[in-house]
Each structure stands twice: as structure tokens, then as C-alpha cells.
C-alpha positions as CSV (number, residue, x, y, z in Angstrom):
1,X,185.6,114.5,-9.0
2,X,186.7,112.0,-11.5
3,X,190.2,111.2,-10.4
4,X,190.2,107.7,-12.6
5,X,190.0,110.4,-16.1
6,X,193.2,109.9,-17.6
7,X,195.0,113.3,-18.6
8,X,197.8,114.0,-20.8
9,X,199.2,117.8,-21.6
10,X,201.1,118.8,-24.3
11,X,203.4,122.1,-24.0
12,X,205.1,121.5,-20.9
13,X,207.5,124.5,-20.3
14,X,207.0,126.4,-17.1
15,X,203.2,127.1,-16.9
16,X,201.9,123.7,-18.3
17,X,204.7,121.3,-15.9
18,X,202.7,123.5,-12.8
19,X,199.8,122.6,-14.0
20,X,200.5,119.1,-14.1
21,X,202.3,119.3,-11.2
22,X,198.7,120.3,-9.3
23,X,197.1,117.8,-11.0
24,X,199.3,115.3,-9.7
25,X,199.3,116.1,-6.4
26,X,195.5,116.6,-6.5
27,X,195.4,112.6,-7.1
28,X,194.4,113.1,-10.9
29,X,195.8,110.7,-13.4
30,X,198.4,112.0,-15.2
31,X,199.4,109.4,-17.9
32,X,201.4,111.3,-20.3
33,X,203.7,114.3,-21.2
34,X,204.9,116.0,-24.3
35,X,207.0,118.8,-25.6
36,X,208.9,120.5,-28.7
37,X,211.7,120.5,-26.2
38,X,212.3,116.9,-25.9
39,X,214.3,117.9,-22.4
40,X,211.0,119.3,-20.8
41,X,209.2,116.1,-21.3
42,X,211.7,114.0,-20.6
43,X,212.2,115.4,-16.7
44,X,208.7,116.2,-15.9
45,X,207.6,112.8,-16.9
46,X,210.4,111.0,-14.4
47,X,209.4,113.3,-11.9
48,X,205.5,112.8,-12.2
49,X,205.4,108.9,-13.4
50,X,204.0,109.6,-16.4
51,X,204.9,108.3,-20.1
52,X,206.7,110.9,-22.5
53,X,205.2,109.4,-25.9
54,X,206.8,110.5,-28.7
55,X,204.2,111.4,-31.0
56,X,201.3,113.7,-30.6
57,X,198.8,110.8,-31.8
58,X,200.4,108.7,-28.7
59,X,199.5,111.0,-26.2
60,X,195.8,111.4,-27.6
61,X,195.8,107.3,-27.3
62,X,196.9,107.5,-23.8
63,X,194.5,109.9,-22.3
64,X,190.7,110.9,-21.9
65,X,191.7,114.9,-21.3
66,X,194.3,116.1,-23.0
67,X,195.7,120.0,-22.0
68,X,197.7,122.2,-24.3
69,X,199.7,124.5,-23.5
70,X,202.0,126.0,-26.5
71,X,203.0,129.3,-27.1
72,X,201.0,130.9,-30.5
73,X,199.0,130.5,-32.8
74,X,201.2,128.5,-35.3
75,X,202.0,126.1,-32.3
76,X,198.1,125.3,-31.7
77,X,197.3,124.3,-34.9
78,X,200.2,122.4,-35.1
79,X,198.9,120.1,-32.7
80,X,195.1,119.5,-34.4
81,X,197.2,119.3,-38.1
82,X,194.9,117.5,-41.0
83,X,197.7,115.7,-42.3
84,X,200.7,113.9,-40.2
85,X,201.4,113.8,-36.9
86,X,198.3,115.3,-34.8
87,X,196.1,115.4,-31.7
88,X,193.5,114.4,-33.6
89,X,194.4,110.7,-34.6
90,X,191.8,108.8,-33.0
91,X,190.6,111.5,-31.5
92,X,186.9,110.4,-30.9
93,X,185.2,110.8,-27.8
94,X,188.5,112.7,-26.7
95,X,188.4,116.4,-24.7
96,X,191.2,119.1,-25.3
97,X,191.4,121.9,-23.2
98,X,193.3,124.5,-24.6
99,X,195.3,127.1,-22.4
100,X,197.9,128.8,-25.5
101,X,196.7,133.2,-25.7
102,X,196.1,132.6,-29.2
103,X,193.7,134.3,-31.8
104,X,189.9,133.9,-31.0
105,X,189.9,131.9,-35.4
106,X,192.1,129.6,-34.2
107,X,190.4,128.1,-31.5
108,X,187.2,128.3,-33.1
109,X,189.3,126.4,-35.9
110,X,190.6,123.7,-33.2
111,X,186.7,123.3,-32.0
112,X,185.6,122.6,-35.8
113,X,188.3,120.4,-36.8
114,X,187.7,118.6,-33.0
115,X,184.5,118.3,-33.7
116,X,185.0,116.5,-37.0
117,X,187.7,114.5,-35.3
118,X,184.8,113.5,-33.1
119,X,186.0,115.1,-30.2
120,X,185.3,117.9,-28.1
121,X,187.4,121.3,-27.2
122,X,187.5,124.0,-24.9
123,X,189.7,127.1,-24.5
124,X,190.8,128.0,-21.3
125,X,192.5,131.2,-21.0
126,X,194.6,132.0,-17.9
127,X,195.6,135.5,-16.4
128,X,198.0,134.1,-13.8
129,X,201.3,133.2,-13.7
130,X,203.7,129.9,-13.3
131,X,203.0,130.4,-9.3
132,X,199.7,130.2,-9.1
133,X,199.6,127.4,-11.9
134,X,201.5,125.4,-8.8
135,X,199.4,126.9,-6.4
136,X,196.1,126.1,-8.0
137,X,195.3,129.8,-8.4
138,X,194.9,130.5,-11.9
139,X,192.0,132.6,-13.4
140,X,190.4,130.7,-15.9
141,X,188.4,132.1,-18.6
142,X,186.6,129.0,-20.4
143,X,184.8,128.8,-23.7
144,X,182.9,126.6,-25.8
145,X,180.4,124.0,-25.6
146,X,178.6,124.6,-22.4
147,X,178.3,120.7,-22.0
148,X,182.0,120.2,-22.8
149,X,183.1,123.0,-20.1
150,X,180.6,121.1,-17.8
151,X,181.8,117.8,-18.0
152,X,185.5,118.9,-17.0
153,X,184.7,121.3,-14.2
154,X,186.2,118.8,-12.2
155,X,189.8,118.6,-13.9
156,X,189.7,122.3,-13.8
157,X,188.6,123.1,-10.4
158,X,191.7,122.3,-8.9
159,X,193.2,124.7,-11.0
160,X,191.6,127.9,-10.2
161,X,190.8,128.1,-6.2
162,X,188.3,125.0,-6.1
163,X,186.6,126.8,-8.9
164,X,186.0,130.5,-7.3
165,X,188.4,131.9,-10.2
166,X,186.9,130.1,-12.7
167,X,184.3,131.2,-15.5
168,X,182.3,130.1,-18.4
169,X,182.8,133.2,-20.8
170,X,180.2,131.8,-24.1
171,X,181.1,130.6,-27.6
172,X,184.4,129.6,-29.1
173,X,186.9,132.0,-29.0
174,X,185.0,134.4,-26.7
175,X,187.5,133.3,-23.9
176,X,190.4,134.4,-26.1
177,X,188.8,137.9,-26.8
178,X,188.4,138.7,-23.3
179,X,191.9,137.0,-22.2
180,X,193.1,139.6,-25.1
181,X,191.2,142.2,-23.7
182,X,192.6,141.4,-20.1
183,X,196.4,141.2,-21.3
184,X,196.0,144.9,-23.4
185,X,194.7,146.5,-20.7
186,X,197.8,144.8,-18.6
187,X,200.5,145.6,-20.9
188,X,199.0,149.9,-21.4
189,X,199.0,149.9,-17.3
190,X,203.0,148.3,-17.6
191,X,204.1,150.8,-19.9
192,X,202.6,153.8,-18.3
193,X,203.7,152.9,-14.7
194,X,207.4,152.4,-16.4
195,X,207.1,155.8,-17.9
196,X,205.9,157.1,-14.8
197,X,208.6,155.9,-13.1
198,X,211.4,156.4,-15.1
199,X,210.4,160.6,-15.9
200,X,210.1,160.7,-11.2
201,X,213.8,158.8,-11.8
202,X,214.7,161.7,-14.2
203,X,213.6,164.4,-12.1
204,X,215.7,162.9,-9.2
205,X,212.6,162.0,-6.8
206,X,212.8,159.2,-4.2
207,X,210.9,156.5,-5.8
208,X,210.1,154.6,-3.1
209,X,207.8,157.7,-1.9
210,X,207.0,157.7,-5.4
211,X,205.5,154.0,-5.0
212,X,204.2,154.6,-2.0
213,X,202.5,158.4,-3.0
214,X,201.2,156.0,-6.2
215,X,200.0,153.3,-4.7
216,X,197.4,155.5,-2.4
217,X,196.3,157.8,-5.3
218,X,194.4,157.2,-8.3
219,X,198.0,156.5,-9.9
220,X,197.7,152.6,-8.3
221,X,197.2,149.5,-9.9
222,X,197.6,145.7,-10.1
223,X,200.8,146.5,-11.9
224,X,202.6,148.6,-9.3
225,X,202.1,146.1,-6.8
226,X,203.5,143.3,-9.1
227,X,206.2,145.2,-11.2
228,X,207.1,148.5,-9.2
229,X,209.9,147.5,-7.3
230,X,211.4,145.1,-10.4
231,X,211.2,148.4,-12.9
232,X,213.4,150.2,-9.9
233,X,215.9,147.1,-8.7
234,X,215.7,146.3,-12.7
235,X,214.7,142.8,-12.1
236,X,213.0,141.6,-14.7
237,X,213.5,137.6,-13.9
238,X,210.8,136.1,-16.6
239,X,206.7,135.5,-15.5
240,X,205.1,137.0,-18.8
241,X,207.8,138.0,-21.5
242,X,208.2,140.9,-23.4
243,X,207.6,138.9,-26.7
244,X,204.6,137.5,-25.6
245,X,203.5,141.0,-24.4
246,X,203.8,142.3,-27.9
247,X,202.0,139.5,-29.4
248,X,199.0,139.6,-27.1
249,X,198.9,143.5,-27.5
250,X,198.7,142.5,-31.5
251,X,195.8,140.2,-30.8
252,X,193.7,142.7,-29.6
253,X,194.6,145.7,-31.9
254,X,194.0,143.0,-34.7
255,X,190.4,142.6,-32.9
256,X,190.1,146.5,-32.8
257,X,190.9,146.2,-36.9
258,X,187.5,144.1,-37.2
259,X,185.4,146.3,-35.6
260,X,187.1,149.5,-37.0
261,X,188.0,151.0,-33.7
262,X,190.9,153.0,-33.3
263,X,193.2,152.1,-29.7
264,X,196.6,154.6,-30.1
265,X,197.4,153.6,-26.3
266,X,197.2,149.7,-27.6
267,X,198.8,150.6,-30.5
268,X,201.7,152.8,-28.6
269,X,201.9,149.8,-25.9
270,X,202.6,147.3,-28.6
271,X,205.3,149.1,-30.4
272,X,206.9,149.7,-26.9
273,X,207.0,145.9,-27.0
274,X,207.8,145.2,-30.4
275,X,211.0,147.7,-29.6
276,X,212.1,145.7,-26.8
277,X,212.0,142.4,-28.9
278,X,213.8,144.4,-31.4
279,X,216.6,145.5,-28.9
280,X,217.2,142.0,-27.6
281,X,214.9,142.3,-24.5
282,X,211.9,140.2,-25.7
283,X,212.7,137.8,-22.6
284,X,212.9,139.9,-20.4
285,X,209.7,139.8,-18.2
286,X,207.3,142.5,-19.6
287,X,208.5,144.7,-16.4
288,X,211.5,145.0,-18.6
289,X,210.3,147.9,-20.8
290,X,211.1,150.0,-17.9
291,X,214.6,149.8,-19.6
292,X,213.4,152.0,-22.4
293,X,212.0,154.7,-20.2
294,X,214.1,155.5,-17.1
295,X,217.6,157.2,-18.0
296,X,221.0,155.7,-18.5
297,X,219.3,152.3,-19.0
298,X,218.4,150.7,-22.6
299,X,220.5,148.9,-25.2
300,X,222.7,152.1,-24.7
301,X,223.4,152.4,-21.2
302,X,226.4,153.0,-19.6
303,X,228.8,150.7,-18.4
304,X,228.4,151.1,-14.8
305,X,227.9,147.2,-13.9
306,X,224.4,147.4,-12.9
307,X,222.8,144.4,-15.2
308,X,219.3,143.3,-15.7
309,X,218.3,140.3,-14.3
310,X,216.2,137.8,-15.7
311,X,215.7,134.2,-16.6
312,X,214.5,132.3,-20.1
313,X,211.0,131.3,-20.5
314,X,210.2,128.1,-21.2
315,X,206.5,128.3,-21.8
């Protein structure tokens, strides 16, 4: 482990401040922050002893590795622009890992223009949450150069269990169609549990026998553990938004598109989504589209004082 590599991130709403938070108190070298949201920066960077530079060419200058973490696709490239302000300003001999759940072009685009920067990237996809970014528990699914993904195993190690939930996918944006892959399949087993849920809430059953009938039948999953009891209590307090939920479900139906595949449960998932950002729940957490499915609840629902629960999203 090379704790003297100096390491900057870039994006650091609630994900990327954990992950520089681990870093940190892993002994790495964390030498600079940045944000959109001058705020974020600002506090992590009193709170970790690191500079908060005010330019994206700045934090390339001060750092060796440098992590993004940013919210879409726009965002990304907004970092590695041609012109202006960029990651890329004396870039060379630089590494960029890459974290955003962003189309698989784009980061193939951020490796080529890296590249010609003289620099190296890598995407690093996670399927966890802000938790285990604290924890050092995120799943990372890496691609790109296998040399570059070699040659900062030992920034990322730390990040995913000492490396046990961490994996070298192939090729540019490989990573991202998996991590796509991974958040579809999420978001169809969310929406079915919430309509499964909400029709047993409809028909007046006791649904903590329906949980606990569900989770020893072939009606469990992942999701029941982690969003059962929030669709019921309706406590939808923020880990992986609505909005983003609908945008990664669009990622992989825009994959489907290319191969000329036809997914109408990723398709029905997604507008579920998209209604929820429509409806002024796209930050809720994506447990939230239980509000369109069990009675009473919705944009409509009565006024009977029970409220949803949730807080913003900074990441």
C-alpha cells in the first residue's frame, strides 16, 4: 500500500465525502476536495485537512489519484471538458477513477480524451450505499486498462472489504453495463415488492406476516430485506433516489435499444420512476414508489397526518 500517493476527489456529496472519509482514516493522503456545492467542499475539507481548490485544474495539480464522484452523465464530462476549466489540465501521468452510474460512451469517452491528456482512467461502479462507502464495504465493479486497475488496487482495497468485493469487469465501459444491469434488475425487484405489498395492504392482510410469509418463499429478495419495512412505516429517508432510479433504469433500456431487445418489466419499472419524479417524489429513496401502489397514499392521499419521511440527497 502506497499511502504517500496523493489523492484528490471531486463530487463530494454524501457517497464521495465517505469515501474520503475511509481513505483518511486508512492513512491515505488526502490533499484535496471539490464540489458544485461550494458548501460540501468547504466542510469536508476542514474536517479532513485537505485543501478545497477552486478550480478543477487545481485539484489535478494537487494530486496523483484523483476520484469522481458526480451525479450523470452531463456532470462527468464536465469534469474532462476540452476547452476551460478541466481535469485534464496537466493531466499527464495523472489516474482518475471514476465512480458517477453513467453511460458505458461516456466513460469510454473520459478514457480517450485521458488518454490524450496523457493520463490514465478507470471506472469504478459501486452497488452500495453511503454506509458502506464509510464502512469500506462497497462493491466495486472496475473497468479499463488492466495495468491502470492494477496499479491502484491499493487505493481501492480499502474501499471494498480489503478487496473481497472488488472486481476487474474488462474494457471501458464494461463496468458501467453491468453496474446498469445490476441497478435494473434492483429497481424491477423494488417495484414489484411495492406492488406486492401495497395489493396484501389492499386486501387488509397483516403485512408483517406478509414479510415474514415473503421472505421464506420464493417471493424473497435483497430488496425486502432492505426496503420492506420502509414501504410499510413509509420511510423513505434517501440512500438511492427515485430520480437516480429512473435514470439508471434508462441506461439500461437505452442498452436493450442497441441490441434490439425488448425489456417491458424495465420499461414498466422506469416509467414507475419517471412518475414519481413527475409527482414530486424523485428524492425520495427509491423505496418511495411504494407511494404509488398501496391505497390512500400518492400525491392524492388523504389528509390523515401520516407523512413520508425522507431526507435530500446530496450525491
Amino acid at each position: 500500500m502506497n499511502l504517500k500517493k496523493k489523492i484528490a476527489f471531486v463530487g463530494v456529496g454524501r457517497m464521495g465525502a465517505n469515501m474520503a472519509r475511509r481513505l483518511k482514516s486508512q492513512g491515505f493522503n488526502i490533499t484535496a476536495v471539490h464540489d458544485a456545492f461550494l458548501e460540501n467542499s468547504q466542510k469536508l475539507a476542514t474536517e479532513i485537512d485537505a485543501q478545497n481548490p477552486g478550480t478543477l485544474a487545481a485539484v489535478t495539480a494537487a494530486a496523483d489519484v484523483i476520484i469522481t464522484v458526480v451525479t450523470d452523465d452531463a456532470a462527468q464530462l464536465s469534469l474532462f471538458a476540452v476547452n476551460g476549466d478541466s481535469l485534464l489540465t496537466g493531466a499527464a501521468g495523472k489516474i482518475f477513477i471514476n465512480c458517477a452510474t453513467v453511460s458505458p460512451a461516456t466513460h469510454r469517452e473520459i478514457e480517450a480524451r485521458s488518454e490524450k491528456a496523457g493520463a490514465h482512467s478507470l471506472e469504478a461502479c459501486m452497488a452500495s450505499s453511503i454506509t458502506q462507502a464509510l464502512n469500506g464495504m462497497l462493491y466495486l465493479m472496475c473497468a479499463g486498462r488492466r495495468e491502470v486497475f492494477d496499479s491502484v488496487q491499493d487505493v481501492l482495497r480499502p474501499l471494498s472489504d480489503d478487496g473481497k468485493l472488488l472486481r476487474y469487469i474488462g474494457a471501458a465501459g464494461q463496468a458501467a453495463q453491468l453496474k446498469a444491469l445490476v441497478n435494473m434488475v434492483m429497481n424491477i425487484n423494488t417495484a414489484g415488492l411495492a406492488e406486492g405489498l401495497g395489493l396484501a395492504s389492499a386486501l387488509g392482510l397483516d403485512l408483517t406476516t406478509v414479510m415474514e410469509v415473503f421472505s421464506q418463499t420464493g417471493a424473497n429478495s435483497r430488496v425486502l430485506a432492505t426496503d420492506g419495512e420502509d414501504m410499510v412505516n413509509r420511510d423513505h429517508s434517501c440512500f438511492f433516489s427515485a430520480a437516480h432510479a429512473a435514470k439508471d433504469s434508462g441506461i439500461a433500456l437505452s442498452l436493450a435499444m442497441e441490441q434490439r431487445l425488448n425489456l417491458p418489466l424495465a420499461a414498466a419499472t422506469k416509467a414507475q420512476y419517471d412518475r414519481m419524479v413527475a409527482e414530486g417524489f424523485g428524492e425520495l429513496d427509491k423505496s418511495g414508489i411504494a407511494e404509488l401502489t398501496f391505497p390512500g397514499r400518492g400525491k392524492q392521499s388523504p389528509a390523515s397526518g401520516e407523512h413520508c419521511r425522507f431526507r435530500r440527497e446530496m450525491v
